[in-house]
C-alpha positions, 0 to 999 in steps of 0.5 A: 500500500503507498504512502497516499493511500494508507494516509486516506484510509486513516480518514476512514473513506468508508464513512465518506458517502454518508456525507455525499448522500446528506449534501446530494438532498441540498443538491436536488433541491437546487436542482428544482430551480433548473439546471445550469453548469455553475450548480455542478461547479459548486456542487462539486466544491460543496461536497469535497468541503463536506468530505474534507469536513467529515476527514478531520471528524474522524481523525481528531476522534481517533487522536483525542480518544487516544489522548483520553485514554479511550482508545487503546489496543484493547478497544473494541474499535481497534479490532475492526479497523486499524487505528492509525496511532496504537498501529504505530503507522503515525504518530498523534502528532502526525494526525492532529496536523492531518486533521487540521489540514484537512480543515483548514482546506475546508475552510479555505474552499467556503472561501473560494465560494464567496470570493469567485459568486459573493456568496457569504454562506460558503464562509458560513458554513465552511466554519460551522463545519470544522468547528462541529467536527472538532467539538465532537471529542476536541474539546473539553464539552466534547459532544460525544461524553456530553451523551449528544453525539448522536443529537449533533449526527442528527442535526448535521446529517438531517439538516445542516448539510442539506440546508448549506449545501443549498444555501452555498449554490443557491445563495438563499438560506431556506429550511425545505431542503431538511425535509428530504434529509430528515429520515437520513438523519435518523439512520446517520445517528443510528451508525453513533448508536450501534457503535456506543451500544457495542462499546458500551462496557469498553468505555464505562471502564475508561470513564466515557460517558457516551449516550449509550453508557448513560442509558444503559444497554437495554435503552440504547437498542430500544433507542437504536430501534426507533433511528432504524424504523423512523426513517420508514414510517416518516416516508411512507406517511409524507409520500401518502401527505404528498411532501415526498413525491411517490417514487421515494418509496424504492426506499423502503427496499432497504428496510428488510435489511433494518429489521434483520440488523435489530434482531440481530443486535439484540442478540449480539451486538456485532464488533463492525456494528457500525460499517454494518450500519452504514451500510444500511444507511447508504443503502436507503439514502441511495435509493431515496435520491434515485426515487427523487431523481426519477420525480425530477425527470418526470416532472 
């Protein structure tokens, strides 16, 4: 494996599309206001920022968690995937400044947003956007032990990024475009839940208090349950009130797949619980953007 490459798996790209598919809802909602090569260009620009975004998130949790004393060679999430630091591939250092950097580019695209169409949201949101990856564990209020990891998820995935992604290529600040990217939120926060909820044990004995921690086991496969079927029964009642045009509900393909994951973490909760999830969680964002693309083809 080169150099490059092993650096970019230290990001964990598995986790990238997520972040596409939450950015794409703001995208088609441009879309609607009609085509042109400027919504591709910015489109573009938008959705390397948000993976740039979701890079530095990744990497400071590996480097903060290491810090903290959470993650260490022992740690359930060690085992899946190789950790960056305890595998000796790079040093803390090494990955702060990585982080960092991939931040800072961020930023500096939100920059070039405003400096090229004058639109002040791409400066915006290219703040908003390091500075909800860093307070996930960055900070002495981390998100993640303050038991809102979750909440943030939700937020970030149901509407920040649908809402700025719009903002950015339109230059209008509306809340329509949440509507499509609600249910996906639900599913993002369901990835955070299944990997507190296997961990559990693991980080009560390092001191993280992490949502799942607080409530229990019991209470955060009941919460996992709901993230996991929420974004079905929402679809089906807003395709049935005619907000989600009918062809959204290919969607619901993937929900098969939903219920078999629930019965199974009820049994074991599975120690790659959270690529399991977002395996579902892309799935069902997929093919929720092909059922909007067809209604927009149509149309």
């Amino acid at each position: 494996m080169t150099k490059a490459r092993e650096l970019f798996t230290y990001a964990r790209p598995w986790s990238f599309p997520m972040t596409i598919i939450a950015i794409s809802f703001g995208v088609f909602y441009a879309l609607l206001k009609g085509f042109s090569p400027d919504i591709l260009l910015k489109s573009l620009i938008v959705i390397l920022g948000g993976i740039l975004f979701h890079a530095s998130a990744n990497l400071w949790n590996d480097y903060y968690d290491y810090k903290r004393g959470v993650d260490i060679k022992e740690a359930p999430t060690n085992i899946y995937r190789k950790h960056p630091i305890l595998s000796n591939s790079i040093s803390s250092q090494g990955i702060f400044i990585y982080a960092s950097l991939s931040a800072i580019v961020g930023v500096l695209l939100g920059i070039l947003i405003y400096i090229f169409w004058g639109n002040i949201w791409g400066i915006i949101f290219g703040i908003i956007g390091p500075f909800l990856s860093f307070m996930y564990t960055g900070s002495k209020f981390a998100l993640k032990y303050l038991s809102l990891g979750e909440l943030e998820a939700f937020i970030a995935y149901g509407f920040l990024f649908s809402i700025g992604s719009y903002a950015i290529i339109t230059g209008d600040l509306t809340f329509r475009p949440a509507i499509f990217s609600i249910p996906y939120g639900f599913l993002v926060a369901a990835v955070l839940t299944a990997n507190n909820t296997r961990d559990i044990d693991f980080d009560l004995s390092r001191g993280a208090k992490t949502l799942s921690v607080r409530i229990g086991k019991k209470l955060s496969l009941i919460l996992l349950e709901c993230e996991l079927t929420l974004p079905y029964i929402l679809t089906l009642i807003l395709v049935f009130m005619k907000i989600f045009p009918v062809w959204v509900i290919i969607s619901l393909a993937s929900l098969y797949r939903a219920l078999k994951t629930i019965k199974n973490f009820k049994e074991k909760v599975p120690s790659n619980a959270d690529p399991l999830l977002a395996k579902i969680t892309l799935e069902f964002g997929l093919l929720f953007l092909i059922g909007l693309a067809i209604s927009l083809l149509i149309l």
